[in-house]
VOPAGU-2260 file (C-alpha; in pm, 1 decimal, decimal comma):
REM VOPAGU-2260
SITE   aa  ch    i         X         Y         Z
SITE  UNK   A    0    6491,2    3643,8   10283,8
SITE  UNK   A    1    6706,7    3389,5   10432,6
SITE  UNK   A    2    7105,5    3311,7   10502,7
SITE  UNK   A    3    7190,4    2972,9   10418,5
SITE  UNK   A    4    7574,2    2787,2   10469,9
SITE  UNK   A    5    7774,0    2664,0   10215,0
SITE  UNK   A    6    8141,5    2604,1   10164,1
SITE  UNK   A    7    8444,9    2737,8    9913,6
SITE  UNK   A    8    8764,5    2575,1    9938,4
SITE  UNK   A    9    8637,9    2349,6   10232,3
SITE  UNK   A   10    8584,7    2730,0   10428,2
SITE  UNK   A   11    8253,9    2799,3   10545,9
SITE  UNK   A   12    8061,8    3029,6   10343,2
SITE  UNK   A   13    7755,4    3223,5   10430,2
SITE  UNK   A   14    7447,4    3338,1   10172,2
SITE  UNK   A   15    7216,7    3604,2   10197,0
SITE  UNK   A   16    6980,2    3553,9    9992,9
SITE  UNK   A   17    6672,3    3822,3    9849,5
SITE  UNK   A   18    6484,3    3740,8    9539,3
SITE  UNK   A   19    6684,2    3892,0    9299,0
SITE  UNK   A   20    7009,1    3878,6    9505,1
SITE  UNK   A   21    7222,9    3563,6    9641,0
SITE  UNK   A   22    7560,0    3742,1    9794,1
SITE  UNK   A   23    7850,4    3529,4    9931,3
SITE  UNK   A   24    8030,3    3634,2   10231,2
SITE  UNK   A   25    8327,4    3410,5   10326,3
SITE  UNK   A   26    8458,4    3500,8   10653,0
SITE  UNK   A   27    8722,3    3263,3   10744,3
SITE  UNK   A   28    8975,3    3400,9   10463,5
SITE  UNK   A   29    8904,4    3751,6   10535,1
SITE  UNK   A   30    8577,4    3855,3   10539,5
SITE  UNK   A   31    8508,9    3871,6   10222,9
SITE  UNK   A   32    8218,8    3932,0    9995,0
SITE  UNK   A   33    8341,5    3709,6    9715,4
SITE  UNK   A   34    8015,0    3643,8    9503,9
SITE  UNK   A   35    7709,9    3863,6    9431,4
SITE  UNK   A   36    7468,5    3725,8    9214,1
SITE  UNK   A   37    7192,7    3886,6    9029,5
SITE  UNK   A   38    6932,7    3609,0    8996,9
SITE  UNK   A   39    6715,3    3804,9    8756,3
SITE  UNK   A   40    6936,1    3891,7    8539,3
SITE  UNK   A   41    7180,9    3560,6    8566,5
SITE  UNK   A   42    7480,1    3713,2    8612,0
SITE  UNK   A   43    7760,0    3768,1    8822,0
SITE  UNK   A   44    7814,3    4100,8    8946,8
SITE  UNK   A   45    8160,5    4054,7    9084,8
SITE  UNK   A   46    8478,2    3875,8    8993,7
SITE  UNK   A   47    8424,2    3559,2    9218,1
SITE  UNK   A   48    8742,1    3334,6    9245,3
SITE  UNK   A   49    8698,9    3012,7    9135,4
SITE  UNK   A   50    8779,5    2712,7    9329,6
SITE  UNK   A   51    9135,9    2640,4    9185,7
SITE  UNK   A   52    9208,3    3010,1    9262,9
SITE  UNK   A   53    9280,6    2919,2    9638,9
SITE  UNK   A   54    9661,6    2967,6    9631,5
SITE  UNK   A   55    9579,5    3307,4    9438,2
SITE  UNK   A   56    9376,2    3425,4    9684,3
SITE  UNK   A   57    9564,4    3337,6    9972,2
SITE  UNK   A   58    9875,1    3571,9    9794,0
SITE  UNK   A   59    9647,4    3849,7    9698,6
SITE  UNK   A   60    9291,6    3821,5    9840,8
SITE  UNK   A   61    9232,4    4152,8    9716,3
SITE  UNK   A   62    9193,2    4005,7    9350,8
SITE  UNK   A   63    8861,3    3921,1    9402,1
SITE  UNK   A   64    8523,5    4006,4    9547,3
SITE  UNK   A   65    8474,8    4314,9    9802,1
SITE  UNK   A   66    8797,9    4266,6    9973,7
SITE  UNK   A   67    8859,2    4567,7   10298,4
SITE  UNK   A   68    9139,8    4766,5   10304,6
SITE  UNK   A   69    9324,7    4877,6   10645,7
SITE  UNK   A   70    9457,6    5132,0   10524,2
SITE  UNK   A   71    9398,5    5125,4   10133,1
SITE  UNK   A   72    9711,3    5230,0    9910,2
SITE  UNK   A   73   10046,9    5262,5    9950,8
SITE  UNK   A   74   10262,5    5340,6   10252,4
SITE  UNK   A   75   10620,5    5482,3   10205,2
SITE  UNK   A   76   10840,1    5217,4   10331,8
SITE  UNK   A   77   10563,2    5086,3   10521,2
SITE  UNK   A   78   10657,0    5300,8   10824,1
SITE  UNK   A   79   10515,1    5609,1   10999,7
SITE  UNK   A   80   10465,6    5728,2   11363,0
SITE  UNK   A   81   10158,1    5845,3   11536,7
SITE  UNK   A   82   10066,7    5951,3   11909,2
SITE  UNK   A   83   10370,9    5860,4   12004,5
SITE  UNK   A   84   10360,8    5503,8   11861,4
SITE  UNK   A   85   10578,6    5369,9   11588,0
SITE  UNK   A   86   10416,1    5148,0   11294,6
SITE  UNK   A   87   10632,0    5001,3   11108,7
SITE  UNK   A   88   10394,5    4739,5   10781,7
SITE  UNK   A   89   10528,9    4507,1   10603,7
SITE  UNK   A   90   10722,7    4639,6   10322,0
SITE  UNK   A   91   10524,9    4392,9   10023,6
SITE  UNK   A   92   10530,7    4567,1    9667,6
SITE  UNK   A   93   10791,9    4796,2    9495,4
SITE  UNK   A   94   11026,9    5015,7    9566,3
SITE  UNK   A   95   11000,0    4859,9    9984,1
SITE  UNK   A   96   10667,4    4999,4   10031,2
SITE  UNK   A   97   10337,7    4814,3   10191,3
SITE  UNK   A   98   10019,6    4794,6   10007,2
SITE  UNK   A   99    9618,0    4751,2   10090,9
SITE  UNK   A  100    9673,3    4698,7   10484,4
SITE  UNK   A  101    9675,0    4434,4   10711,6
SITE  UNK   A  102    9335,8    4281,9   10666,3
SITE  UNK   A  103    9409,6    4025,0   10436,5
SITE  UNK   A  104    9257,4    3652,3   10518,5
SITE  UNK   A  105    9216,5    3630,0   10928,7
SITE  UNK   A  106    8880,2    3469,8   11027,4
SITE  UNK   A  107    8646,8    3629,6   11140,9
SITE  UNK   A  108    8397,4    3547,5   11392,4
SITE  UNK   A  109    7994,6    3493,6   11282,4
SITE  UNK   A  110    7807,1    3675,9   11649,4
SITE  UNK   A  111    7477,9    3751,8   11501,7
SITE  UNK   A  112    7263,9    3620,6   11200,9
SITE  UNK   A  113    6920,4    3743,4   11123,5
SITE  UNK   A  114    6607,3    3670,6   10929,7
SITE  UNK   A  115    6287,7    3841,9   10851,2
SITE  UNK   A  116    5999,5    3940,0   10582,6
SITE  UNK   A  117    6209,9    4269,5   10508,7
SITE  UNK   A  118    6574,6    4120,9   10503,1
SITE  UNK   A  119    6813,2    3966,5   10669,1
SITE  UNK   A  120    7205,5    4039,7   10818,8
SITE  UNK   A  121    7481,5    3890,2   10893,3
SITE  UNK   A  122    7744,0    4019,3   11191,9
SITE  UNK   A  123    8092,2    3944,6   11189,8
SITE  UNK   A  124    8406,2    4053,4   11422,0
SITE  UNK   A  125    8764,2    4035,3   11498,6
SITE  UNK   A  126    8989,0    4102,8   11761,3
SITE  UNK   A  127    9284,8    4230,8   11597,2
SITE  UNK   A  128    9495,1    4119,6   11879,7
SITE  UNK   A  129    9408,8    3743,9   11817,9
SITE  UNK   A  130    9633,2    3771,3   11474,8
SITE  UNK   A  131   10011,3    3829,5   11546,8
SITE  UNK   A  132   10107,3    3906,8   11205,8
SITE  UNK   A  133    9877,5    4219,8   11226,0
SITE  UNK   A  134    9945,7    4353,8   11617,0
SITE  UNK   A  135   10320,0    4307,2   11537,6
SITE  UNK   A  136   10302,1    4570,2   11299,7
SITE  UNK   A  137   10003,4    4768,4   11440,1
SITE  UNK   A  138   10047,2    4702,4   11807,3
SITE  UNK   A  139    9731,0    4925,4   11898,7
SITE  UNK   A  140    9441,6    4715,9   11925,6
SITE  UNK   A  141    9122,6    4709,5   11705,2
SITE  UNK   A  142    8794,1    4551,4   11743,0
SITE  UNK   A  143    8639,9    4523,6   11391,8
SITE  UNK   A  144    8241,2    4440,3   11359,4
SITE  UNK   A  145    8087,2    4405,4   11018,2
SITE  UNK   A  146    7743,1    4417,5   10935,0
SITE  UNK   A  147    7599,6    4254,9   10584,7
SITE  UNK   A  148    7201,6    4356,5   10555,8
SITE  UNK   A  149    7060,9    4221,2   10285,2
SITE  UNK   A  150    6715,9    4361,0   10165,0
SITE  UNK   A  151    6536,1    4317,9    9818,0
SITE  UNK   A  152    6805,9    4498,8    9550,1
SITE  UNK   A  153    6987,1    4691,1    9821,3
SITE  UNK   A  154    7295,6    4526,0    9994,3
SITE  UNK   A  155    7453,0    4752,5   10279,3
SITE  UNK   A  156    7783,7    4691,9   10456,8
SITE  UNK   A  157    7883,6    4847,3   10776,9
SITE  UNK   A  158    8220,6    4833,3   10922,6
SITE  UNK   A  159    8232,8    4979,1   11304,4
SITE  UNK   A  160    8567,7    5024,2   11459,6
SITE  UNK   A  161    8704,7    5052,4   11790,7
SITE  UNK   A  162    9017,3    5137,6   11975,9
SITE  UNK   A  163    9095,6    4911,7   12241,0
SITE  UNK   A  164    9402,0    5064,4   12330,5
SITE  UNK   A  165    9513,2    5394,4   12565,6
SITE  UNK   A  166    9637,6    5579,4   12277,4
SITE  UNK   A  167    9490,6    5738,8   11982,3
SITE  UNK   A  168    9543,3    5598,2   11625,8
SITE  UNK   A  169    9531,4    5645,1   11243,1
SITE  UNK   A  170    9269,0    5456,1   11051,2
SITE  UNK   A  171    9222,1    5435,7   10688,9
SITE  UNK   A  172    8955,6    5190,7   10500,5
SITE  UNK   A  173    8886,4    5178,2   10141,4
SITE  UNK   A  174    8733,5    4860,6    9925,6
SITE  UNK   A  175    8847,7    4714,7    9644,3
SITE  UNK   A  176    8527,6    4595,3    9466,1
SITE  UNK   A  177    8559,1    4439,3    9139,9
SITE  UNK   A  178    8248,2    4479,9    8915,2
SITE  UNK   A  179    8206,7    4319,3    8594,5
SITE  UNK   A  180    8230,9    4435,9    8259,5
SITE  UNK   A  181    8149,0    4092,7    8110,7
SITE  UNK   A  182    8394,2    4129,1    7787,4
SITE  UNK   A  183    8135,3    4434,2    7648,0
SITE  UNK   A  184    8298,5    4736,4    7788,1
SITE  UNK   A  185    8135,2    4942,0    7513,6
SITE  UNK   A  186    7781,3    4872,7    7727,1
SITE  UNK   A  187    7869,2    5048,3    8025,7
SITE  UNK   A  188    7878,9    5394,7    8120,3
SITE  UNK   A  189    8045,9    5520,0    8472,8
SITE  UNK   A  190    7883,1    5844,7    8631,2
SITE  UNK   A  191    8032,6    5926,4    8941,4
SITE  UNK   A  192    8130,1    6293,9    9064,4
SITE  UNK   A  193    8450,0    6422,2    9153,7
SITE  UNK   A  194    8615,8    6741,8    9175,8
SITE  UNK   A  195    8974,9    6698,8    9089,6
SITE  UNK   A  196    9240,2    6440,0    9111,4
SITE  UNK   A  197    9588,0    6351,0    9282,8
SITE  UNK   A  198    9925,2    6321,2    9099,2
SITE  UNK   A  199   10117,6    6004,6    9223,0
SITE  UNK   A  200   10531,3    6037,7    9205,6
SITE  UNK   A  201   10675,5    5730,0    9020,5
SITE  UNK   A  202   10613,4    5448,9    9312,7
SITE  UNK   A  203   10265,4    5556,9    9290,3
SITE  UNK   A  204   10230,8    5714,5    9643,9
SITE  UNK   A  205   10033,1    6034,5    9592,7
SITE  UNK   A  206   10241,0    6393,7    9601,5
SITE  UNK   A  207    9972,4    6550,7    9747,7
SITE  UNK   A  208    9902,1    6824,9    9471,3
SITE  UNK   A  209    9569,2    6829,1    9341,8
SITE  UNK   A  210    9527,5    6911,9    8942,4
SITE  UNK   A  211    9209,5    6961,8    8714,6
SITE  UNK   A  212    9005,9    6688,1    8580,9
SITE  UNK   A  213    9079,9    6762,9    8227,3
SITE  UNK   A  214    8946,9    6467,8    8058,6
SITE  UNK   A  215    8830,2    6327,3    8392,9
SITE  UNK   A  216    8567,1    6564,7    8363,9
SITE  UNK   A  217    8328,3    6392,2    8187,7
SITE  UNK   A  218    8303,7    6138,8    8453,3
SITE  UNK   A  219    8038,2    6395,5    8633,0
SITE  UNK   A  220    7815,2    6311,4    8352,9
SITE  UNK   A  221    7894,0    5945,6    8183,0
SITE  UNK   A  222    8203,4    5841,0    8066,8
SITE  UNK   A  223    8179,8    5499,7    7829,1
SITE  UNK   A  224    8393,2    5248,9    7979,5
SITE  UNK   A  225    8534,9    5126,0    7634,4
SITE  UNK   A  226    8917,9    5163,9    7558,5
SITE  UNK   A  227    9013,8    5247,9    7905,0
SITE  UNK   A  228    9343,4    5171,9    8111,9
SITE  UNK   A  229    9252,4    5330,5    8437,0
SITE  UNK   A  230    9455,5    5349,3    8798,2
SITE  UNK   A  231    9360,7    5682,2    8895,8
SITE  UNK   A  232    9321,4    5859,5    9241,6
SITE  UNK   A  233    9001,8    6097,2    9217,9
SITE  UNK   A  234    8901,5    6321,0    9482,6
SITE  UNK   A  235    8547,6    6397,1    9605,1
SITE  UNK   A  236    8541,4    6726,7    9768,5
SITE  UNK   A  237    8211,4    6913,7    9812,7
SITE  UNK   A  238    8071,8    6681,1    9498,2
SITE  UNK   A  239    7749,3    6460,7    9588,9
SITE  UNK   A  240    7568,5    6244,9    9589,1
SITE  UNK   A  241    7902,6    6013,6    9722,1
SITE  UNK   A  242    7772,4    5765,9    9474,4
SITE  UNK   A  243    7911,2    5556,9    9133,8
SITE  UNK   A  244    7626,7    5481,4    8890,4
SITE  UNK   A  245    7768,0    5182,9    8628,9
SITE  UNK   A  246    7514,4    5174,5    8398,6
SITE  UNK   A  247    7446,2    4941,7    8109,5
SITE  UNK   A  248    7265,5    5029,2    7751,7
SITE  UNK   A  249    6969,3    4909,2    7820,8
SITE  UNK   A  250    6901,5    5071,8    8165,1
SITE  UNK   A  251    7060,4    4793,4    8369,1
SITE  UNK   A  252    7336,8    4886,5    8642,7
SITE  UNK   A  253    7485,9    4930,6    8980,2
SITE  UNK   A  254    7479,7    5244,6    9230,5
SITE  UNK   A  255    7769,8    5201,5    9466,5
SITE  UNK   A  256    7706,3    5450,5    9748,3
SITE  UNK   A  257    7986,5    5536,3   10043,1
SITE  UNK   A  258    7942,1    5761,3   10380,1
SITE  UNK   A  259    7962,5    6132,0   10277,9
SITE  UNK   A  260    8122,7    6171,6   10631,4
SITE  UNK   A  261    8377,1    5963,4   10583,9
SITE  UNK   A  262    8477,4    5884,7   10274,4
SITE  UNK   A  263    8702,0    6115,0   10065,0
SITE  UNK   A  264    8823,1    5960,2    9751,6
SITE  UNK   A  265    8742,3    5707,0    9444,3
SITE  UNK   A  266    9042,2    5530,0    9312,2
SITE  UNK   A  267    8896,5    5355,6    8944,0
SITE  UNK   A  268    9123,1    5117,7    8813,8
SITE  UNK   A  269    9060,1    4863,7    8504,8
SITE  UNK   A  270    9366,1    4582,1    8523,2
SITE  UNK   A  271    9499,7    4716,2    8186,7
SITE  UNK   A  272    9247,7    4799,8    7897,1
SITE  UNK   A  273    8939,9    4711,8    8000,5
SITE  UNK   A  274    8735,2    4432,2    7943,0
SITE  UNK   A  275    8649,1    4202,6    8174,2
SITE  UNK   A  276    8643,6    4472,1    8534,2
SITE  UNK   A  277    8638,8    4772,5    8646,0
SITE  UNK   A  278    8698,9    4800,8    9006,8
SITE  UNK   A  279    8553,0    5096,9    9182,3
SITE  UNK   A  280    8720,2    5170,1    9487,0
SITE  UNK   A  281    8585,1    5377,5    9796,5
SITE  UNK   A  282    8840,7    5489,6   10033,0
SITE  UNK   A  283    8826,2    5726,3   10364,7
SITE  UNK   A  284    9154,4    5836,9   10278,0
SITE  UNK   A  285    9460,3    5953,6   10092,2
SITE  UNK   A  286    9723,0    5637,9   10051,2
SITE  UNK   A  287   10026,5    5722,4   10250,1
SITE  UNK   A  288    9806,5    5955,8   10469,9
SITE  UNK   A  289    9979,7    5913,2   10793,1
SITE  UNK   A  290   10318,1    6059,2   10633,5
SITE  UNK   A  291   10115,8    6314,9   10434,4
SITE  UNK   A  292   10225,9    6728,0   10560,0
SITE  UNK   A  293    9824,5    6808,3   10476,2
SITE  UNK   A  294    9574,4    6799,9   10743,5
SITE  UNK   A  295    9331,3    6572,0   10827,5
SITE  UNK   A  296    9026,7    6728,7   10660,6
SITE  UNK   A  297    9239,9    6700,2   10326,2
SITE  UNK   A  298    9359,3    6362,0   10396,9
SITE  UNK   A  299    9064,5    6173,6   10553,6
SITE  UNK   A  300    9289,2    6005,1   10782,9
SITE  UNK   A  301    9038,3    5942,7   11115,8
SITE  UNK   A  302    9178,5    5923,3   11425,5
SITE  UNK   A  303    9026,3    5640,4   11632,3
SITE  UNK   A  304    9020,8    5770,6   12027,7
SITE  UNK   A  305    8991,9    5520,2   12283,6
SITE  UNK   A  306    8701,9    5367,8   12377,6
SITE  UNK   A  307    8536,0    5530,0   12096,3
SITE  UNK   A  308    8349,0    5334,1   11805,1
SITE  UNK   A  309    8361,6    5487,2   11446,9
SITE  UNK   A  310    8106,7    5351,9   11226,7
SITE  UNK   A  311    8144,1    5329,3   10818,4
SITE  UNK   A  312    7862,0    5257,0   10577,9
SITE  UNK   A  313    7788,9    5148,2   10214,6
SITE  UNK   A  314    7539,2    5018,6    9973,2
SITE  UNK   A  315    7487,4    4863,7    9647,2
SITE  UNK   A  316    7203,3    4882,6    9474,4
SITE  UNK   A  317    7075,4    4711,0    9135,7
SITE  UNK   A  318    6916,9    4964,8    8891,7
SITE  UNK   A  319    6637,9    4765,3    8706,5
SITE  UNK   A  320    6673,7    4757,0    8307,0
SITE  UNK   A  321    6442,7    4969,8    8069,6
SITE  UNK   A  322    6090,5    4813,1    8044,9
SITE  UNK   A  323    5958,9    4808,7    7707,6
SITE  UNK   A  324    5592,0    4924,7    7708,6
């Protein structure tokens, strides 16, 4: 287990490395986990950008990789008020709304790398106040620490958070992972429960009223990932394990595991018919949350008191392919 340096784009990148996984984190431009390898099986499990995709990813570095969300979704106009502070985001997509946050490609500092037998990490952080562009339009202040740990099949990812300013504040995370599909949709089956699912109005901010699965149902139990055109906000409520399985025909997959504590809804969305992705998207809460009329425990929205860290966690894990006796 070891974490070697290499470079994208002339940007330092750093690799942790297990023997069947080599995952690329490139924190300079965001923080973001923009290759996973499976060295077994020789493939990629994400959609890495390529080299010539720099000015691509610099537009929309949420194309790619594991890319964070603060907050994830849509936000009416960008604007909304909390604890007596006024936030007003960039208003960056349709209809003068913001989209996917402020996190986009700040650098991030390396404080911590380790090595051992079992594993081995990486630490990251930011100081939210060293980017303008973000304290302009969120003017309470953040520190952000990621964790990458590393460990045989198993990947985890911890994000802790923590208010450096006197008042409280809204905080809303979600990822937007993009697994691969590699051109055989027809391979892959997606388990992952939910219990119901949120109408959007027509600038796709959610109304708030929750309707039946219908055919969203089968999703408890395996839906085939063939012929789909997905961008659809799925709720969890009291379903568990808080866990995607995307599972190949022969046995192969990916179990994509979030914080039951925390983290509220799925969004599933395929970039048109599906082919080539399928990006499964945790999120701690409802896009738009912070204008929402529901409460918090509908939401997810967490409120971030001063002085006091909230931790997040994840994991991926490979599912090993049938063995044939």
């Amino acid at each position: 287990m070891k974490v070697t340096k290499g470079t994208w784009n002339n940007y330092d990148t750093y690799i942790l490395k297990s023997k069947q996984l080599e995952v690329t984190l490139l924190p300079k431009l965001g923080n973001n986990v923009i290759g996973i390898r499976d060295l077994q099986e020789n493939r990629d499990i994400l959609r890495r950008p390529e080299e010539s995709d720099l000015d691509f990813y610099l537009q929309k570095p949420y194309h790619f990789g594991m890319p964070m969300l603060m907050p994830p979704g849509r936000i009416r106009r960008g604007h909304f008020e909390y604890d007596g502070v006024e936030y007003q985001f960039d208003q960056n997509t349709a209809n003068d709304n913001h989209i996917h946050g402020l996190h986009r490609t700040q650098p991030w500092r390396v404080s911590d790398i380790d090595e051992n037998d079992a594993g081995c990490q990486i630490v990251t952080e930011l100081l939210t106040t060293d980017d303008p562009n973000w304290i302009r339009q969120y003017p309470t202040p953040l520190k952000l620490e990621m964790t990458l740990q590393l460990q045989g099949t198993s990947l985890m990812q911890r994000l802790k958070i923590t208010n450096l300013g006197e008042h409280s504040a809204p905080f809303g995370f979600g990822l937007h992972t993009w697994f691969l599909l590699d051109g055989e949709p027809e391979r892959w089956t997606l388990k992952i429960p939910v219990s119901d699912q949120l109408l959007q109005d027509e600038e796709q901010i959610p109304t708030g009223e929750v309707v039946p699965l219908d055919e969203w149902e089968e999703l408890n139990t395996g839906m085939n990932m063939a012929n789909r055109n997905w961008d659809n906000l799925l709720r969890i409520g009291d379903k568990r394990p808080v866990s995607a399985e995307l599972k190949r025909d022969d046995g192969y997959g990916l179990r994509y595991s979030a914080d039951p504590d925390y983290f509220k809804y799925w969004v599933l969305y395929t970039k048109g018919e599906s082919d080539q992705f399928l990006c499964i998207e945790p999120y701690t809460s409802l896009p738009d949350a912070p204008n929402s009329s529901h409460p918090q425990q509908f939401t997810g929205l967490i409120e971030l008191h001063p002085g006091e860290p909230v931790e997040l966690s994840l994991q991926l894990d490979v599912i090993e392919k049938f063995t044939l006796l």
